[in-house]
C-alpha positions as CSV (number, residue, x, y, z in Angstrom):
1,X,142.1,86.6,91.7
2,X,138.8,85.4,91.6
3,X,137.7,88.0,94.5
4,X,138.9,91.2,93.1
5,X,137.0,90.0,89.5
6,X,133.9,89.8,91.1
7,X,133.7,92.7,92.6
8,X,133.4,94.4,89.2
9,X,131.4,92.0,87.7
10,X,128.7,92.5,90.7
11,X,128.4,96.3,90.0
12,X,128.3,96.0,85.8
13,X,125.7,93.2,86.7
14,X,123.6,95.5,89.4
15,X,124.0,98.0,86.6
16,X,122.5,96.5,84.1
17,X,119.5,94.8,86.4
18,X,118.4,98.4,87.4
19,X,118.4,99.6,83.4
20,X,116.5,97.1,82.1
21,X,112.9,97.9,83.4
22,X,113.4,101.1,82.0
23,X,114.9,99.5,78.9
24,X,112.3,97.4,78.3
25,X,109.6,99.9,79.1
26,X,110.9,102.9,77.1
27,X,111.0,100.3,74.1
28,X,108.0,98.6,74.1
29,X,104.9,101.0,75.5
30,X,102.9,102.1,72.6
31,X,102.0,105.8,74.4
32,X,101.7,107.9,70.9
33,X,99.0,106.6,69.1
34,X,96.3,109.0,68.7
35,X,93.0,107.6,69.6
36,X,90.7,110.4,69.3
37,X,90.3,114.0,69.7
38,X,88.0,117.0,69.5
39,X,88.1,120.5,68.9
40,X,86.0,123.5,69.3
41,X,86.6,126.1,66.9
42,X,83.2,127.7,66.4
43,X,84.0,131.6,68.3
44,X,87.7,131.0,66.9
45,X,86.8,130.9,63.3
46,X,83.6,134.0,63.9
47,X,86.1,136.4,65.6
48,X,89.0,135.5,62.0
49,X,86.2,136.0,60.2
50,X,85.9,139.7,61.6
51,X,86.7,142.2,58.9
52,X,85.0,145.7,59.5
53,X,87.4,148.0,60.5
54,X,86.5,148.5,63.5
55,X,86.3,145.4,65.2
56,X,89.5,144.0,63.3
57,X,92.1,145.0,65.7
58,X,90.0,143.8,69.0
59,X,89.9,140.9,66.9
60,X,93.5,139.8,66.2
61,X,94.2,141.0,70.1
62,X,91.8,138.4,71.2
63,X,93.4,135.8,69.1
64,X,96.8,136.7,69.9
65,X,96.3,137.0,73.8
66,X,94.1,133.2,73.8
67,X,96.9,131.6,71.8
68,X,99.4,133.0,74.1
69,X,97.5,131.5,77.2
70,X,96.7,128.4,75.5
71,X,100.6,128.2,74.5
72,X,101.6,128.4,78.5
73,X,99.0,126.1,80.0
74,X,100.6,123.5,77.5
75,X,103.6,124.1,78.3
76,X,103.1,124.9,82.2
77,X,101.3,120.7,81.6
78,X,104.6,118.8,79.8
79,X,106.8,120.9,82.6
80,X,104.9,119.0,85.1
81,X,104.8,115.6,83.7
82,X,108.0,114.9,84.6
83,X,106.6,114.9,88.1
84,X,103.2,113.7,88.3
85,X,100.3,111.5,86.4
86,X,98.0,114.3,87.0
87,X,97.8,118.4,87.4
88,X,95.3,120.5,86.8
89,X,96.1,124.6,86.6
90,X,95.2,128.1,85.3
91,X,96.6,130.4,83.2
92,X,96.5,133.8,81.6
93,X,94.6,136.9,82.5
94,X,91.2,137.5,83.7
95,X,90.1,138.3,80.0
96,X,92.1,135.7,78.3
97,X,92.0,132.2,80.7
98,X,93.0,128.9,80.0
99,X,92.1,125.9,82.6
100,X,93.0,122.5,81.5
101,X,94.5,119.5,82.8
102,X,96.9,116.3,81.6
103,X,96.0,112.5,82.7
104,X,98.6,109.7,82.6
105,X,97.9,106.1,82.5
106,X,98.4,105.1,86.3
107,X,100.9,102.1,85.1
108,X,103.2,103.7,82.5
109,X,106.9,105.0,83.9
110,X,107.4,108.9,84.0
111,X,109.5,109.2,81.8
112,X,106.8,107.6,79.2
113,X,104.1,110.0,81.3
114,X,106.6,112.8,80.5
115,X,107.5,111.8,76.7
116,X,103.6,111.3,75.8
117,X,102.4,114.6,77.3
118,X,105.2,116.4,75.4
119,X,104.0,115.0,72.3
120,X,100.7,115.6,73.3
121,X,101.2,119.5,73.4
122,X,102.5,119.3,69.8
123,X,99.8,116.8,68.5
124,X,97.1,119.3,69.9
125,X,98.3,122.2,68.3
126,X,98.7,120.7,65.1
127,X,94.7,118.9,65.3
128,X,93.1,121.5,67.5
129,X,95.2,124.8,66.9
130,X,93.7,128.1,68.8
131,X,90.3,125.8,69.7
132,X,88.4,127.3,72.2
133,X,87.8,123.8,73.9
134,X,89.6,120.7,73.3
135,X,89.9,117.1,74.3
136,X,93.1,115.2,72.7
137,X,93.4,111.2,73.5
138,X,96.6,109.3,73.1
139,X,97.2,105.4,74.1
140,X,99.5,107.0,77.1
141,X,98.2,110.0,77.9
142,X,95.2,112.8,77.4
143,X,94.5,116.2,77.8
144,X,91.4,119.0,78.3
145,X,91.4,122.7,77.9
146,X,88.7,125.5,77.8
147,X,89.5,129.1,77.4
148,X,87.3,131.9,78.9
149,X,85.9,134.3,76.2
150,X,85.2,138.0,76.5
151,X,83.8,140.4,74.4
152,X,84.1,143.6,75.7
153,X,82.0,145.5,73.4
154,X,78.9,143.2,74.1
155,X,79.2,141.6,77.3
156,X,80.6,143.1,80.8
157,X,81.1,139.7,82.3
158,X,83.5,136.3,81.4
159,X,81.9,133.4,79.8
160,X,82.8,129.8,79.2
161,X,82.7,128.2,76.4
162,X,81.0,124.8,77.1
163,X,80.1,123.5,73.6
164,X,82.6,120.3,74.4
165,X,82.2,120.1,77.8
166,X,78.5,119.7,78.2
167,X,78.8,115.9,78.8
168,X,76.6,115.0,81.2
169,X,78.1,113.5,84.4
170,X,79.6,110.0,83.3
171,X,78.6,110.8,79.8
172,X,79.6,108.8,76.9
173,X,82.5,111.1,74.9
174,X,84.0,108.0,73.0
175,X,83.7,104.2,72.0
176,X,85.9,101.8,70.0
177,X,84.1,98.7,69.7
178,X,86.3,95.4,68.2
179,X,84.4,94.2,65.1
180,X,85.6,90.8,65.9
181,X,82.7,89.1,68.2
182,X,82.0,86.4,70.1
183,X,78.6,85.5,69.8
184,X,79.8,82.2,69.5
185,X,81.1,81.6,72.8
186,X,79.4,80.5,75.3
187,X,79.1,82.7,78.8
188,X,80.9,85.6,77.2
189,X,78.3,88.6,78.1
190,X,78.5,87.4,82.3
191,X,81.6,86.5,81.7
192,X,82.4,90.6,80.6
193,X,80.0,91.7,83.0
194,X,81.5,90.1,86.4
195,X,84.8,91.4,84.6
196,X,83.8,95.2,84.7
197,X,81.4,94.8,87.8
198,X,85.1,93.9,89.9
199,X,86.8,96.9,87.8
200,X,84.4,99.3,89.2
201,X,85.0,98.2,92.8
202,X,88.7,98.1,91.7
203,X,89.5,101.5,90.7
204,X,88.4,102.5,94.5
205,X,90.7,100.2,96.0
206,X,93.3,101.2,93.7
207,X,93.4,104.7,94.0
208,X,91.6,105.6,90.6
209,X,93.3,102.4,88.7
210,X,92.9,98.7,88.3
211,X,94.1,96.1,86.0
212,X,93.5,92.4,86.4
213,X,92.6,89.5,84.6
214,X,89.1,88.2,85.1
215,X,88.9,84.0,83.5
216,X,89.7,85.2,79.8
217,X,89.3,88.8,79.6
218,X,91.6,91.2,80.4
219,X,90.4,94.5,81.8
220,X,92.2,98.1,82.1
221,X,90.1,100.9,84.2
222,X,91.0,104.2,85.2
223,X,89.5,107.6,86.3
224,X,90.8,111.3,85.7
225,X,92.7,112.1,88.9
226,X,90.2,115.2,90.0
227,X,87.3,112.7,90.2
228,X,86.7,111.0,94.1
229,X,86.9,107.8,95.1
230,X,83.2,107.0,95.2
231,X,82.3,108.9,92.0
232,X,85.1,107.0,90.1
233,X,83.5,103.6,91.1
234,X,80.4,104.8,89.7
235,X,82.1,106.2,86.8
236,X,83.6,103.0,86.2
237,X,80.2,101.3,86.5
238,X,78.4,103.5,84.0
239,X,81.3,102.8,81.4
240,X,80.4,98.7,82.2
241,X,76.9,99.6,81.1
242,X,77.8,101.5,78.2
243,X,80.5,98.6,77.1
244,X,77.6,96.0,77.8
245,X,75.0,98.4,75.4
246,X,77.8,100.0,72.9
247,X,79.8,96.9,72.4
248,X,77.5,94.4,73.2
249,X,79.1,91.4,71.5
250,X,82.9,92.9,70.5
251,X,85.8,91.0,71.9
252,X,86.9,94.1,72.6
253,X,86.3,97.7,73.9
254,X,87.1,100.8,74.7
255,X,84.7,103.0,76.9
256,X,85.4,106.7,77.3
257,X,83.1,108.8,79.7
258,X,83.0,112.0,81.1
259,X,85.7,111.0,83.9
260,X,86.8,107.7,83.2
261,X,88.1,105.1,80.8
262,X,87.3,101.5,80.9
263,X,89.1,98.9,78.1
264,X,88.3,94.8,77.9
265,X,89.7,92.4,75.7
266,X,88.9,88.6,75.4
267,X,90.7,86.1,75.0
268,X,88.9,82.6,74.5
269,X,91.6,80.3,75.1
270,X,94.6,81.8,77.2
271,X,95.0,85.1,78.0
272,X,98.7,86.0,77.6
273,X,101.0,86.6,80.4
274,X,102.3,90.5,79.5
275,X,101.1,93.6,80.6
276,X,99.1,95.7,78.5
277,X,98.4,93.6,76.1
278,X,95.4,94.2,75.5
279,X,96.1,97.0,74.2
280,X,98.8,96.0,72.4
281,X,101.4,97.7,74.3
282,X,103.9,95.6,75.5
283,X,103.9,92.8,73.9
284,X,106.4,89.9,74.5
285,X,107.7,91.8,77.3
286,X,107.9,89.1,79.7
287,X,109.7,87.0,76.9
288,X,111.7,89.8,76.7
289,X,112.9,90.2,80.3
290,X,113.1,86.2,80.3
291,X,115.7,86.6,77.5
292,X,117.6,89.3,78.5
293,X,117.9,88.0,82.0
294,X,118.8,84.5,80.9
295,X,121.4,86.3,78.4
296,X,123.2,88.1,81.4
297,X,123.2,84.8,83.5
298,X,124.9,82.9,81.2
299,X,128.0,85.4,80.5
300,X,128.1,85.5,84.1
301,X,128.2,81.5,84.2
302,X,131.1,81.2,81.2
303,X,133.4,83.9,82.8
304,X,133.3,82.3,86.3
305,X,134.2,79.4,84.3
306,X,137.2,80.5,82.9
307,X,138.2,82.4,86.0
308,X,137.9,79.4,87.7
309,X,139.9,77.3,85.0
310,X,142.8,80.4,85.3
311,X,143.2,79.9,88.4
312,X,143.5,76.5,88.5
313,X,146.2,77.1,86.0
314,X,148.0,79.6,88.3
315,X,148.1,76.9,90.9
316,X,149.7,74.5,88.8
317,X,152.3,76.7,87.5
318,X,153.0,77.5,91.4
319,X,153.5,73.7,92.3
C-alpha cells in the first residue's frame, strides 16, 4: 500500500517544486512600471504640419511608410523576447528604416523578459507614437529606436535623426535620486563608493551584469548587451561617479547612462535577504518560498501519517 502511494505523491510533489520558481517569479517581479521615457517628435509634427498641395501627399506617404516600419521593428522585438535578453535589428526600406533594439534585466525569467517587452511595444506607442527617435524605460525592460528620414525633394542622400541619441559616450540620459539621505551616518559616501567601485569590475566578470551586497547597500548594475566587456566596466564606473555627484547623499539611486544602468540602495541596519529588493521587486519572496515549501512538507508529513496508521490497521484486521 504504502509503495504504490508514493509513487504518486513523488510526481504531484516534483510537480509542484518545478512550478513554484516560476510561480513565485511571475507573481512578484514588478517589470511594468514606467520609469522614464523620451520622444522625438520634432520632423514628425513639421512633415503633419504640411498643407500645400503639393507636398501633402509626399507627406502622408512618409508618415504612413515610417509608422509601418516602426510597427514591424516592435513587433519583430516582442517576437524575439521570448528567446533572448537582447537583439538588436533593422527594418523597412532604404527610404523608410527603423534600427532599434530591446534590453532585459539579466536576472528576470523570460517569460517576464517576454511579458515586459510586449507591454513595452504598447506603452511606446501610446507615449512616443510615430517619434522619430525614442527611448522608453520600464523596471524590467527598455527599448531604443531611430528611423532614417528622407526627403526626396531636398536631399539625395539618408539622414539620421540624432536629436536623442547625441549622448556622449557614457553620457548621463537619467537619474532618480532618493530624497531620503543619510548624511547622518557615518562612512556612508566610502561605504557607496567601494559598493559601485566592485560593481564596475563586476559587470566584466559577469557578462554585462552584477548584483551583490556590499556591508549595507545593495547594488544592481548592468550594461546594454551591444556594449564590450571593457567599455561596460568603464560604463559602469562613469555611472559610480555620476551617482557619487547626482545623488550625493540619497539612500538611494538610480544612474542611467548612455550604455549602462547602475542602481544602490542603503540599508543602515540589515539589509534584507530577497532579491531585488531594492527595487522593490520581490519582496518577501524568500518568506514566500519558505512558506510554500514548509506548506508542502507538512501535507506530505500528515498523509504518510495516516498511510502509515492504515496500514497498521490492515495488519490488524489480517491477524
Amino acid at each position: 500500500m504504502v509503495v504504490h502511494f508514493f509513487s504518486p505523491l513523488t510526481q504531484t510533489l516534483t510537480l509542484i517544486f518545478l512550478s513554484l520558481p516560476s510561480l513565485i517569479n511571475t507573481s512578484q517581479l514588478d517589470y511594468d512600471t514606467l520609469i522614464f521615457k523620451q520622444c522625438d517628435s520634432l520632423d514628425t509634427n513639421s512633415l503633419q504640419k504640411t498643407t500645400t498641395t503639393k507636398y501633402l501627399s509626399y507627406s502622408n506617404q512618409n508618415l504612413f511608410l515610417r509608422a509601418q516600419a516602426l510597427y514591424s521593428l516592435l513587433r519583430k522585438l516582442e517576437s524575439e523576447s521570448s528567446r533572448s535578453k537582447f537583439f538588436k535589428t533593422l527594418v523597412g526600406t532604404q527610404e523608410y528604416a527603423v534600427s532599434g533594439w530591446f534590453q532585459c534585466r539579466e536576472d528576470y525569467p523570460s517569460e517576464i523578459c517576454h511579458r515586459c517587452v510586449s507591454d513595452l511595444r504598447e506603452i511606446s506607442s501610446i507615449l512616443c507614437g510615430n517619434a522619430t527617435s525614442a527611448r522608453v524605460y520600464l523596471r524590467g525592460c527598455h527599448l531604443m529606436y531611430e528611423t532614417e528620414l528622407v526627403d526626396t525633394h531636398n536631399a539625395p542622400h539618408n539622414h539620421h535623426n540624432h536629436k536623442l541619441l547625441e549622448t556622449s559616450e557614457h553620457g548621463l540620459i537619467h537619474k532618480i535620486c532618493d530624497e531620503a539621505t543619510a548624511e547622518t551616518f557615518t562612512g556612508f559616501e566610502e561605504m557607496r563608493t567601494e559598493a559601485l567601485i566592485a560593481a564596475a569590475g563586476g559587470v566584466v566578470d559577469g557578462h554585462g551584469f552584477y548584483e551583490e551586497s556590499y556591508k549595507l547597500l545593495h547594488v544592481v548594475a548592468q550594461c546594454d548587451g551591444h556594449v564590450e566587456a571593457c567599455d561596460c566596466g568603464e560604463c559602469v564606473g562613469a555611472a559610480a561617479a555620476a551617482a557619487a555627484e547626482e545623488c550625493r547623499w540619497s539612500i538611494a539611486g538610480q544612474i542611467y547612462l548612455e550604455g549602462c544602468y547602475v542602481g544602490y540602495t542603503y540599508y543602515p541596519h540589515e539589509i534584507p535577504g530577497d532579491s531585488y529588493h531594492e527595487e522593490g521587486t520581490k519582496a518577501n519572496t524568500g518568506k514566500s518560498l519558505a512558506i510554500v515549501v514548509g506548506g508542502v512538507a507538512a501535507l506530505v508529513f500528515v498523509a504518510i501519517f495516516f498511510m502509515f496508521l492504515k496500514s497498521l490497521r490492515k495488519k490488524g484486521d489480517d491477524c
